[in-house]
C-alpha positions in Angstrom: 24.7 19.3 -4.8 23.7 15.5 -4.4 21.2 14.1 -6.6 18.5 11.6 -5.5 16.2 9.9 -8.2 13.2 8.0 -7.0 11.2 5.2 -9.2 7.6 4.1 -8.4 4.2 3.1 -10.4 3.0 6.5 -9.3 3.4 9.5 -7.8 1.6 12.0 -5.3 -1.3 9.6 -5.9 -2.2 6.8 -3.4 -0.5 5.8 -0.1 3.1 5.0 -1.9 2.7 7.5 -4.2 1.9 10.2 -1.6 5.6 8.6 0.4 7.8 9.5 -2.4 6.5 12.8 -2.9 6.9 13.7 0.4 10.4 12.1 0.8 11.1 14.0 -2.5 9.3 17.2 -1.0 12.2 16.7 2.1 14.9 16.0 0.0 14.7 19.0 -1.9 14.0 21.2 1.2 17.5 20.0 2.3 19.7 21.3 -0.8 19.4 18.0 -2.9 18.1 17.5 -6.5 14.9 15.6 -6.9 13.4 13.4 -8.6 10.6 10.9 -9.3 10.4 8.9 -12.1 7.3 7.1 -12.4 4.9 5.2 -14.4 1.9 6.8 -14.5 -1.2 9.0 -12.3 1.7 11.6 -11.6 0.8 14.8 -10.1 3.9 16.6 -9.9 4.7 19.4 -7.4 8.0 21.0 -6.2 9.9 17.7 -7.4 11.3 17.2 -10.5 9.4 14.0 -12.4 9.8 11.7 -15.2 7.5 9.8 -17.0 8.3 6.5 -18.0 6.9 5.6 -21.1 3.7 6.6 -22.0 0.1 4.9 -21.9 0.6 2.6 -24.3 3.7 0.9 -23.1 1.4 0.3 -19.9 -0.9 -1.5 -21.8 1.0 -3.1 -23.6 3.4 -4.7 -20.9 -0.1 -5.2 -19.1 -1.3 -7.8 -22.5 2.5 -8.8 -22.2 1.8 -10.1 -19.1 -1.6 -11.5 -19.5 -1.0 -13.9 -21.9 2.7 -14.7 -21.0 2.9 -14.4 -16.7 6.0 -12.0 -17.4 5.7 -9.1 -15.2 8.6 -6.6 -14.9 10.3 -7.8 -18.5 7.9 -5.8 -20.6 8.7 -1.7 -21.1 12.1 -2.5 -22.8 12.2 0.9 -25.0 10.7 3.2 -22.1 13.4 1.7 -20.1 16.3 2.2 -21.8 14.6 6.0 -22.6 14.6 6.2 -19.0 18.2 5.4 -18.4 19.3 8.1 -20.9 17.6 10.4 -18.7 19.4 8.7 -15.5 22.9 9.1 -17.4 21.8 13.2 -17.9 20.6 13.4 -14.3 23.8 11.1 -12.7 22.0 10.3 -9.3 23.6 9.7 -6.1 21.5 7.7 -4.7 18.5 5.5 -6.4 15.5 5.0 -4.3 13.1 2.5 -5.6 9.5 1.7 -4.5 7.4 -0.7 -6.2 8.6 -1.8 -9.3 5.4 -3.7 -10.8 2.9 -1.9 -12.1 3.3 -2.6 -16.2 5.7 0.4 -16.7 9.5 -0.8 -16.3 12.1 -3.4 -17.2 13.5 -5.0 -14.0 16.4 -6.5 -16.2 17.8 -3.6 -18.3 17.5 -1.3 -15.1 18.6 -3.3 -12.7 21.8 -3.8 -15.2 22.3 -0.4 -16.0 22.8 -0.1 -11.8 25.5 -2.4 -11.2 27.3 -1.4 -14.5 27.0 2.1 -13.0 27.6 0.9 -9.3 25.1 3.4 -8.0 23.9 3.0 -4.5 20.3 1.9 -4.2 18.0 2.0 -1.3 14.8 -0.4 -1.7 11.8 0.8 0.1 9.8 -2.9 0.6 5.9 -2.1 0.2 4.7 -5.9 -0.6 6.4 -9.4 -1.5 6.6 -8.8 -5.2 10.3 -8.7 -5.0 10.8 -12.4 -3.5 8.0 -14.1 -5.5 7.9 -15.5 -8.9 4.2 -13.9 -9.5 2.3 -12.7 -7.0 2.4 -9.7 -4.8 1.3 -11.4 -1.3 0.7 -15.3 -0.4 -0.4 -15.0 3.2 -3.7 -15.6 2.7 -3.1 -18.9 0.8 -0.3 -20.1 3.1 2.2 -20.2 0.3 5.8 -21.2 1.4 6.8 -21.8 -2.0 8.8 -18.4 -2.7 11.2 -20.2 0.1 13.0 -22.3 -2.2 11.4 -22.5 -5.5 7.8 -20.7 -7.2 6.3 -23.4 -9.8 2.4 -24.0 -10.4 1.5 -20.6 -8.9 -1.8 -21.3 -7.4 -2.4 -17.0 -7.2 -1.9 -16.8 -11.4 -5.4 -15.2 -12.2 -4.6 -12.5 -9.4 -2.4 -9.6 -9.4 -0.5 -9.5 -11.6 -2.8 -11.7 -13.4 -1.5 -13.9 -16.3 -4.5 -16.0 -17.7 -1.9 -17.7 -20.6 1.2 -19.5 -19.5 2.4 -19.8 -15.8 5.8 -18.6 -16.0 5.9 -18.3 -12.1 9.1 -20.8 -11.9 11.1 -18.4 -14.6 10.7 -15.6 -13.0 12.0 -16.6 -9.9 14.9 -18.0 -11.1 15.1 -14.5 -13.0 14.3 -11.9 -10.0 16.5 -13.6 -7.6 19.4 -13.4 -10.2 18.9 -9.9 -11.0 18.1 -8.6 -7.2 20.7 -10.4 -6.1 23.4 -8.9 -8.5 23.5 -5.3 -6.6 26.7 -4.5 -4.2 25.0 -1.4 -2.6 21.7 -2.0 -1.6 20.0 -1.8 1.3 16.8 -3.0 2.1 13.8 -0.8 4.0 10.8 -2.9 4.5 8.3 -0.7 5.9 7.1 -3.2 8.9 8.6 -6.2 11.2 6.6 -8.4 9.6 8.0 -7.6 6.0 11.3 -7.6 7.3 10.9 -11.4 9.0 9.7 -12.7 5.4 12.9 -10.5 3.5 15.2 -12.8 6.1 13.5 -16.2 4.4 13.4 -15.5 1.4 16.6 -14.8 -1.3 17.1 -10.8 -0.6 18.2 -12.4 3.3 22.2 -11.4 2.3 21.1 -7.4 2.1 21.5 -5.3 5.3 17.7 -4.4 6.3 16.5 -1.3 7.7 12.5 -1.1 9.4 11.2 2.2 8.3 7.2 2.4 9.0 5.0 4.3 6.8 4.6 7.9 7.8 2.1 10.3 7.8 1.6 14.3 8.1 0.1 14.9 11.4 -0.4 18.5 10.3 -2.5 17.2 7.8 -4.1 14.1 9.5 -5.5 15.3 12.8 -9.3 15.8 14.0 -11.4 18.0 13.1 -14.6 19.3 14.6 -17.3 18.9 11.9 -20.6 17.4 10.9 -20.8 17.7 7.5 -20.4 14.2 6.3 -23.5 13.3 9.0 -25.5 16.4 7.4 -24.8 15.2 3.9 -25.6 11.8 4.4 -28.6 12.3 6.7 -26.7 9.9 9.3 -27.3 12.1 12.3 -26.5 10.8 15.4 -25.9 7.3 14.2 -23.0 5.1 15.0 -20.6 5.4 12.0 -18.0 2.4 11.5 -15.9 3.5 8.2 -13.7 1.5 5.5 -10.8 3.1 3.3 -9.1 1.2 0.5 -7.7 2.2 -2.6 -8.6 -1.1 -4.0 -11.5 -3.0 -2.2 -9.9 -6.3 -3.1 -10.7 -9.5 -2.1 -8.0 -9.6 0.4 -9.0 -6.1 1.6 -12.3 -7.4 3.3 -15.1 -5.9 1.4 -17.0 -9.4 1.8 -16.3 -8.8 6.0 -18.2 -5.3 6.1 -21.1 -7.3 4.0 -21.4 -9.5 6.3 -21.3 -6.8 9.5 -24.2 -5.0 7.5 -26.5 -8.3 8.0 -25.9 -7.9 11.6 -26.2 -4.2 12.7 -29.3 -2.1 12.9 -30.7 1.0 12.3 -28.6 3.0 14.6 -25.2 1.5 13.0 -23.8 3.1 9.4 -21.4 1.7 7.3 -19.0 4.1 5.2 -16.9 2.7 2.9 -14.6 4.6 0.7 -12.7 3.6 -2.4 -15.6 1.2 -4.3 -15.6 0.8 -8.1 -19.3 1.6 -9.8 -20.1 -2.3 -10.0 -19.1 -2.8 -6.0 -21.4 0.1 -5.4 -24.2 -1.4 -7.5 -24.3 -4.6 -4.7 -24.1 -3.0 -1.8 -26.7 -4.0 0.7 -28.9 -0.5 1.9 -27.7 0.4 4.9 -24.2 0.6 3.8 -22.9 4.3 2.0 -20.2 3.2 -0.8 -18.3 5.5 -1.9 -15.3 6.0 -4.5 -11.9 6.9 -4.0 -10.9 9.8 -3.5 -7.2 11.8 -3.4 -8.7 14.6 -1.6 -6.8 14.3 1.8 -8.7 17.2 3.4 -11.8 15.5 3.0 -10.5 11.9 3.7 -9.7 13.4 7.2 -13.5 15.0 7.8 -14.3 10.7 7.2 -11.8 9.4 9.3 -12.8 13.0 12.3 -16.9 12.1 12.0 -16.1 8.3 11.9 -16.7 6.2 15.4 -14.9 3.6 14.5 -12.5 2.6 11.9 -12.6 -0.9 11.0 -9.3 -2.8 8.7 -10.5 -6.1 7.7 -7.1 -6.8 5.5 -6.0 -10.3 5.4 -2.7 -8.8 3.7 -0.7 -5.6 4.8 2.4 -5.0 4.8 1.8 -2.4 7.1 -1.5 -0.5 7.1 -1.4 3.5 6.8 -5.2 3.8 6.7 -5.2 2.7 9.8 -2.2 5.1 11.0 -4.3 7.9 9.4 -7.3 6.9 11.5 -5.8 7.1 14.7 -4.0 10.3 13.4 -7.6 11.7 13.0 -8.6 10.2 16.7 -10.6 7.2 15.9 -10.4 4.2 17.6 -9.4 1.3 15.2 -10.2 -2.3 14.8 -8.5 -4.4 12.8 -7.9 -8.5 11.9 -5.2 -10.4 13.3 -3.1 -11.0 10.4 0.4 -10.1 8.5 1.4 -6.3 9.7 -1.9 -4.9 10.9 -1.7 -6.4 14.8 1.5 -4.7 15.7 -0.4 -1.4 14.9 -2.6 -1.7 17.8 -1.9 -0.7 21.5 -4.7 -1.3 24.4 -5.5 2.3 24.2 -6.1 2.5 20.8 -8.5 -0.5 19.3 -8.7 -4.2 18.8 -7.9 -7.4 17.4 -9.7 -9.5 16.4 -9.7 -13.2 14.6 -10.1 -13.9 10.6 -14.1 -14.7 10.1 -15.2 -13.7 13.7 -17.8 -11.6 13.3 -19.2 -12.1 16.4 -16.1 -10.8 17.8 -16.3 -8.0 15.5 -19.2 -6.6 16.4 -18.4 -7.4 20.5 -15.2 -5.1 20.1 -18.0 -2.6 18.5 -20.1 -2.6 21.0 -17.1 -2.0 23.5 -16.1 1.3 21.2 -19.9 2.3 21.7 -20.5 1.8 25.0 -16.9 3.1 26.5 -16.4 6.1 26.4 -12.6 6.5 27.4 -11.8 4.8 24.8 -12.1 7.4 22.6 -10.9 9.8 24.7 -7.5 8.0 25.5 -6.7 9.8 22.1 -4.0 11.7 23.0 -0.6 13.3 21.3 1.3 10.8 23.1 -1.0 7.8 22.0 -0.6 9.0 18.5 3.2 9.5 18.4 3.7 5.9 19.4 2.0 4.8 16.2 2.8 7.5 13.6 
């Protein structure tokens, strides 16, 4: 029986962490062994897991890399733990995910791979592998992870060092160590990733497009009104917002600015806000926390009329397949991954800042109805 072992920051929690749970979930369905391994917010099912370290050596490679910008060289001791548990285990395959996240040593397990010449497939989620810091640059218009990072103009932002930029290290570091597998192959999880893999130092590695996935059993519409009931929205126009992280680069600042611009029969619905983003929200917008509930995500995304992406930065955008999943008409901003997502029967696209256009593509989702109803099985399959 073949073994596979899977390593992200989480597991069964969150969009990559629900992925390798469900890859795990088919793995094991088809006679393999399985296995996460993962560094923390693991909620273990049928697959076999492994913690990597513990809480502390989190926090403790998180301080690691506040003060000294070394992200991915902290966790020495629950790594080499970990790879006595690979040795027991003997894999056949190693799948890895995202590899920041203050919980493993890039180095000693990248080491232990070619010394043990295992095969190793690379599911892409972000840029964190081809950078000396940061985790995306579009935004800024950063070419520097081309040739060389130095002076790292993104240092106070994930993964946020506010001691010494050691940006131009760890380039010069990650490339070596990336670049020093002989069976890899790379699966970046849109066209777009895949364009910036072939620039940057990874280029050598085969490449494989593999967009995110979803359950359609799970996400599909369903008939309720139980969100408008609770809510006291009634027949009002809901336009809804899901992140896990209401970042910056997420668009929280976008939807603020909608707010000053709708009235009374509009309502805003954002999900995944932190207590102090609630506390500012203007009135007519409902903010919400996050939630791993994916039964009542879907009631959101079925009641919602519209379901609005304003990410500067994704590397591919499964909200936003989950939305149309659930029969909502999405719009979204034209930048990175999130354009190819959109057919003519199926949203919009419009500019960075535009709000005017925003709200025009809104008012075309109110006032059209076959938009909505152009939802169909075969609309849905050519996105999912």
């Amino acid at each position: 029986m073949k073994t596979l072992l899977q390593i992200n920051i989480v597991v069964n929690f969150g969009s990559t962490g629900r992925i390798i749970e469900e890859l795990g979930e088919t793995a094991f369905q088809n006679g393999w062994n399985s296995y996460i391994a993962y560094g923390r917010k693991g909620k273990p099912e049928n697959t076999k897991t492994i913690r990597i370290g513990s809480n502390w050596d989190v926090i403790f490679h998180g301080l690691f890399t506040r003060i000294f910008d070394r992200h991915g060289f902290g966790s020495r001791n629950a790594t080499y733990k970990l790879l006595k548990q690979i040795e027991e285990i003997k894999p056949d395959i190693i799948h890895l995910h995202n590899l920041h996240g203050y919980y493993i040593n890039i180095d000693i397990l990248f080491n232990y791979i070619v010394r043990r010449n295992i095969p190793v497939v690379w599911t892409l989620h972000d840029c964190w592998p081809i950078t000396g810091h940061c985790v995306y640059f579009d935004v800024i218009h950063c070419q520097k992870w081309k040739t060389t990072c130095f002076s790292c103009p993104q240092k106070h932002e994930y993964p946020a060092s506010y001691g010494i930029d050691n940006c131009s290290k760890n380039y010069v570091l990650k490339k070596k160590i990336f670049n020093s597998l002989n069976k890899l192959t790379l699966v970046p999880v849109s066209e777009w990733l895949e364009k910036i893999i072939k620039e940057s130092y990874l280029a050598k590695y085969p490449t494989h497009v593999i967009n995110n996935g979803i359950d359609i059993d799970l996400f599909h519409p369903v008939k309720q009104k139980t969100i408008r009931e609770k809510y006291n929205i009634q027949d009002r126009f809901i336009i809804l917002g899901v992140a896990s992280d209401w970042s910056p680069r997420k668009g929280l600042n976008d939807f603020i600015k909608l707010s000053k611009e709708l009235d009374s029969t509009y309502c805003i619905i954002l999900i995944g806000l932190n207590p102090f983003q609630k506390l500012f929200l203007p009135s007519n917008i409902i903010g919400l926390g996050r939630t791993e509930n994916t039964q009542q995500l879907v009631t959101f995304y079925s009641e919602a009329d519209v379901f609005f992406n304003p990410s500067l930065e994704e590397s591919f955008g499964l909200t936003t397949v989950e939305a149309f999943a659930c029969g909502v008409p999405v719009i979204v901003l034209n930048a990175s991954a999130s354009p190819k997502l959109i057919l003519p029967e199926t949203g919009f696209i419009v500019e960075k800042g535009d709000i005017q256009g925003l709200i025009e593509a809104i008012n075309i989702i109110t006032n059209v109805s076959h938009l909505i109803s152009g939802f169909n099985s075969q609309s849905i399959e050519k996105i999912v």
